[in-house]
Every structure is written in structure tokens, then in C-alpha cells.
Wavefront OBJ file of the C-alpha trace (Angstrom):
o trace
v -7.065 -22.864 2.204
v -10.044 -21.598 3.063
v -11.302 -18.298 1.902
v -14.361 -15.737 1.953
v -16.599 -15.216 -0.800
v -16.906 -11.668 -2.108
v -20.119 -11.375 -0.598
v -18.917 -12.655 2.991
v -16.403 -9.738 2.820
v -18.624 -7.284 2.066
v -20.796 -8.422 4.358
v -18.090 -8.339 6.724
v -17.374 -4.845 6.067
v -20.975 -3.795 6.856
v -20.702 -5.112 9.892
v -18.280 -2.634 10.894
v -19.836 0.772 9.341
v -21.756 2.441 12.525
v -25.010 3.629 12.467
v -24.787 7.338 11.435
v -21.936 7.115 9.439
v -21.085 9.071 6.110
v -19.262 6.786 3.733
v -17.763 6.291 0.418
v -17.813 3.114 -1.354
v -14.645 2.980 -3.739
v -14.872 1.369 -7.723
v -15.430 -2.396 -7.822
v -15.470 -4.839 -4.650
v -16.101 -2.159 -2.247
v -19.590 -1.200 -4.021
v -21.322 -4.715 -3.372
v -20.890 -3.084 0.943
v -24.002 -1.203 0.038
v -26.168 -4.276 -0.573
v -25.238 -5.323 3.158
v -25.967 -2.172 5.002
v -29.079 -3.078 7.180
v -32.227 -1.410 6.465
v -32.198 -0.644 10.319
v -29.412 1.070 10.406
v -29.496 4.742 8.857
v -25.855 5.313 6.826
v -25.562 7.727 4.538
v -23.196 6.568 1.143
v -21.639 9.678 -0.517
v -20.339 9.017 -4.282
v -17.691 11.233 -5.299
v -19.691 11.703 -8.462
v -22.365 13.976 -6.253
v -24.373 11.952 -4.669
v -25.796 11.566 -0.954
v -27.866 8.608 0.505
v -27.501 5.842 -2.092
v -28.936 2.497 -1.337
v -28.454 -0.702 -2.499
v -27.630 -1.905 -6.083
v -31.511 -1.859 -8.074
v -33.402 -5.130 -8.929
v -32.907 -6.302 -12.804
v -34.619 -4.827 -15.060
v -35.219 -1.356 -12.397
v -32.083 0.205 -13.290
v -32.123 4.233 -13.972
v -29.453 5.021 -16.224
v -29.244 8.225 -15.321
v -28.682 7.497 -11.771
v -25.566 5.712 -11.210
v -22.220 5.999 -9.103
v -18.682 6.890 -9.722
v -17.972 3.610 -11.650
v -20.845 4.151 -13.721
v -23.005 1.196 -12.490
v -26.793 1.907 -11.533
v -27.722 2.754 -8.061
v -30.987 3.352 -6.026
v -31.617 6.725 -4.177
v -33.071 6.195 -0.702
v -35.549 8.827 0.984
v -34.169 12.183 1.782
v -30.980 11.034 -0.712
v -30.310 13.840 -2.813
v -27.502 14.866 -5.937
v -25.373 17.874 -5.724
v -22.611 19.469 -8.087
v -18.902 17.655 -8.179
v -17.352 20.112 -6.853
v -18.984 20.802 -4.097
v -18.739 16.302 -3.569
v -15.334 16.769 -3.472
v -15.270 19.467 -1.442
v -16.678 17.065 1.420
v -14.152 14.979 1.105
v -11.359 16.605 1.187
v -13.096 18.600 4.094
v -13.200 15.278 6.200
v -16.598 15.124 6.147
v -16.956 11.475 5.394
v -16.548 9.050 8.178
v -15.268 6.219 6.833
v -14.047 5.225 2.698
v -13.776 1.349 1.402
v -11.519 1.101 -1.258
v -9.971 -1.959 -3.252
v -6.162 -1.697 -3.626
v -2.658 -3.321 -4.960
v -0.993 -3.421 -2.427
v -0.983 -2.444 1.398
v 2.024 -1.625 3.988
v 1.896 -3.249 7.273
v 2.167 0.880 8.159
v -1.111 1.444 6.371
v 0.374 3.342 3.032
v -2.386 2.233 0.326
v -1.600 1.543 -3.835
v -4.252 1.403 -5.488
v -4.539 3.301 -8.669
v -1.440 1.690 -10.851
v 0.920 -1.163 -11.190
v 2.722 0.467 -13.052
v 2.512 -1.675 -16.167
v 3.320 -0.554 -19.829
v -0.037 -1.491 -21.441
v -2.403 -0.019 -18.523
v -3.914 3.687 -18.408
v -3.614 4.829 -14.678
v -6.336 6.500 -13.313
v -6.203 7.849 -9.715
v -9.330 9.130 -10.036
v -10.998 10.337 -6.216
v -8.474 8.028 -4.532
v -6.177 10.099 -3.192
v -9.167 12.528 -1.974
v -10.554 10.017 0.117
v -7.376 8.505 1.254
v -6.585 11.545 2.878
v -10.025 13.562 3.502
v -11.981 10.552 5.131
v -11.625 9.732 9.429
v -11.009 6.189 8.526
v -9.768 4.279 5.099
v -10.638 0.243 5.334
v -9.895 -1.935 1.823
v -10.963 -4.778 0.580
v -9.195 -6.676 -1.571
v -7.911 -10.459 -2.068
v -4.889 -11.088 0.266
v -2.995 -12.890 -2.347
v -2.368 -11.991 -5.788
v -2.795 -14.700 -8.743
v 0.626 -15.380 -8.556
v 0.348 -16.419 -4.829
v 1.908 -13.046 -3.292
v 1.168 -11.167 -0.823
v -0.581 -7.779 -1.240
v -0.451 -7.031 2.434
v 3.602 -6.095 2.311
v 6.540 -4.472 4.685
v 6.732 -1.326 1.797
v 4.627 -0.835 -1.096
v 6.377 -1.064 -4.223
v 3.369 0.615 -6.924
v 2.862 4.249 -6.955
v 1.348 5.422 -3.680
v -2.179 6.538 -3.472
v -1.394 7.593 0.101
v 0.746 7.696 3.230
v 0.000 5.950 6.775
v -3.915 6.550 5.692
v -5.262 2.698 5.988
v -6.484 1.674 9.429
v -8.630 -1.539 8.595
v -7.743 -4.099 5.703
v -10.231 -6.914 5.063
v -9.042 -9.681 2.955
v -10.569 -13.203 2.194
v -8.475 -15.103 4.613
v -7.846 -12.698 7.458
v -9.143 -8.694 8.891
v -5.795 -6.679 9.864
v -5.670 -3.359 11.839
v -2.691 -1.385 10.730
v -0.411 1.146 12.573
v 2.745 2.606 13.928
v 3.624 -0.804 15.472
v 2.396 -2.962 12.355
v 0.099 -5.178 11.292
v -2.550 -6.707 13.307
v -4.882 -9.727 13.127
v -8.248 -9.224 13.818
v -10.058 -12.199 12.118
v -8.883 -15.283 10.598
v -10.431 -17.839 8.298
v -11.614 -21.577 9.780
v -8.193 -23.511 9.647
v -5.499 -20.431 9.636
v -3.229 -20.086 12.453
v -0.826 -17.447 12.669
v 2.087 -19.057 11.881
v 0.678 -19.902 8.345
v -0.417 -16.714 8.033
v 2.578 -15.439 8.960
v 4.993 -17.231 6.736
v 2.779 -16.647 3.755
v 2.966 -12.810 3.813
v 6.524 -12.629 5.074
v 5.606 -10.186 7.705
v 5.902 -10.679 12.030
v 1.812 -10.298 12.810
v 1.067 -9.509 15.845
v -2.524 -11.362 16.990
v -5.337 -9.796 18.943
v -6.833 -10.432 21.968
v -9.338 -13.207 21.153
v -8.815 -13.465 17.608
l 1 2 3 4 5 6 7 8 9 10 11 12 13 14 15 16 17 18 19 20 21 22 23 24 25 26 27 28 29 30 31 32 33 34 35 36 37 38 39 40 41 42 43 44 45 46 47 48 49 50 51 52 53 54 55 56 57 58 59 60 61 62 63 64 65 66 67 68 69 70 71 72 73 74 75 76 77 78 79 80 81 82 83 84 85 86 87 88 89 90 91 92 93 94 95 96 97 98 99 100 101 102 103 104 105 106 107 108 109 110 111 112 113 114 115 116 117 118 119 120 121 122 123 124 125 126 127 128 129 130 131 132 133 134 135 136 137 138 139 140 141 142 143 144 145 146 147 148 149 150 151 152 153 154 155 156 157 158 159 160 161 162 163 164 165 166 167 168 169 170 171 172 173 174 175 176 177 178 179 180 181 182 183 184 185 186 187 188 189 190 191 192 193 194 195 196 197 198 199 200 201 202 203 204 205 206 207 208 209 210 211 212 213 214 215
């Protein structure tokens, strides 16, 4: 099968964030967005750690450890950017100030509930962290995450069966073999990889996809 790299997803993600947009980039996969956001284009990355107008991940040896994001990895400031208490960070987004938030996840519903902060396993420390703020507080929620887990199963399911982040809050899931709208109605396929027809697709995640226009 073939798949998207990390970097093709992300890069597939940027493709989508609109010029003018306030965003949050969620822990892990959803960071490496920023390094795909064209220099053209004027977005403005929140991190719910208190920062505004982050750019792209530093060159080696450039890092400022005292500037870094909510998953602790160094970040660049861009012109204008600026760094602001946490409370007043979260206050924007729970305010639904932010645009748009990528986050990684567990699982998916075909409805658009998200689980993303625990498996629920014995020997793991769950940390919700920001999640559920930005679940709810931003416009729009897209995640990125593999569509299959190790074990071959799909993460895009009919119900979520890990602890719920959030409700009906995921409009836009892109995975390394296909993009999905979600809604009312269901899943949706946007995108799918060279060699993936809907049937396949279909069979492997046990859900009835509908297919866009085009796609």
C-alpha cells in the first residue's frame, strides 16, 4: 500500500491553513505543519504555552532554549511574534479565537468525536493537557495521525472506544493513505493515495465512505 511520508502530510496540511489564519499546532506530528507554512503567506501559530507568531522549527545548532513550544521543543519567533502569560493563552482559546487547531489523536469517529489524550492502558500517565481547550474553543479541529494502527486497525472508527477528548469537534482528518471530512452524515473522502480505491478503503476501516466529487 502506498502511503505518505510524515512530511507529505504535513505538507498537506499547510496546504489547507488560509492566509490570515490563527492556529495551534498540537504535541508531536502536527508541529512539523509549521515548517510548511509558506513564507508568503502571513499565519499566525499560537502555542498554548503563550506564544503568538512562531515560525518554523530553528536550524541545528540555532536553537534558544528558552524559547520553545508546548512540547518543549525549540521554536523560532517571527517579526511582530510576541509571548504573553498562560492564562491569558488559554483564555484565547477557549474564547474561539483561534481559527483552526492540528492535533494527533487515537482514534477518530466517522461523527468527528476525537481521542487523543489516553488509551487507557495500565502502565501510561494520561495527560490531556490543552486538548480539550482547543477541541472545543478553536472554529475548526483537523488531525493528523496514521490511519492504521501497528496492529493493522483502523483509527478512523464508527464510535471511539478511548476516553474522549471531545464531542462532534473534528471536521478534517488527514491520514497517510486518505484526507476525510467528517459530519452529521459520516465520513467523507477527500484524497486518496496512488492505487486506493474506495472499496479497499472501505473494507479496511469497516466503515460505508461516502466519496467526493472528484476525489
Amino acid at each position: 500500500m502506498n502511503k505518505l511520508s510524515r512530511e507529505q502530510m504535513a505538507a498537506r496540511v499547510a496546504r489547507d491553513i488560509p492566509e490570515g489564519a490563527y492556529v495551534n499546532l498540537g504535541i508531536g506530528l502536527p508541529t512539523t505543519v509549521a515548517n510548511f507554512l509558506p513564507a508568503d503567506k502571513e499565519i499566525f501559530l499560537q502555542s498554548e504555552n503563550g506564544l503568538l507568531g512562531m515560525g518554523p522549527a530553528p536550524a541545528p545548532g540555532q536553537e534558544d532554549l528558552d524559547l520553545i513550544n508546548a512540547g518543549k521543543q525549540p521554536v523560532t519567533l517571527l517579526t511582530g511574534g510576541c509571548y504573553f502569560h498562560h492564562a491569558d493563552s488559554f483564555a484565547m482559546m477557549r474564547g474561539g479565537h483561534l481559527d483552526i487547531c492540528v492535533l494527533g489523536a487515537f482514534q477518530v469517529s466517522e461523527h468527528g468525536d476525537l481521542a487523543n489524550w489516553s488509551t487507557g492502558s495500565a502502565d501510561v500517565i494520561p495527560a490531556v493537557g490543552g486538548a480539550m481547550d482547543l477541541a472545543i474553543g478553536a472554529k475548526q479541529v483537523f488531525v493528523m495521525m496514521d490511519l492504521f494502527t501497528k496492529k493493522g486497525e483502523s483509527k478512523l472508527v464508527a464510535e471511539c472506544s478511548y476516553p474522549l477528548t471531545g464531542l462532534r469537534c473534528v471536521s478534517r482528518v488527514y491520514t497517510d493513505v486518505a484526507v476525510f471530512d467528517l459530519g452529521a452524515d459520516g465520513a467523507t473522502v477527500l484524497e486518496m493515495v496512488e492505487g486506493m480505491e474506495i472499496e479497499q478503503l472501505r473494507e479496511l476501516t469497516g466503515l460505508p465512505l461516502a466519496l467526493a466529487k472528484g476525489a
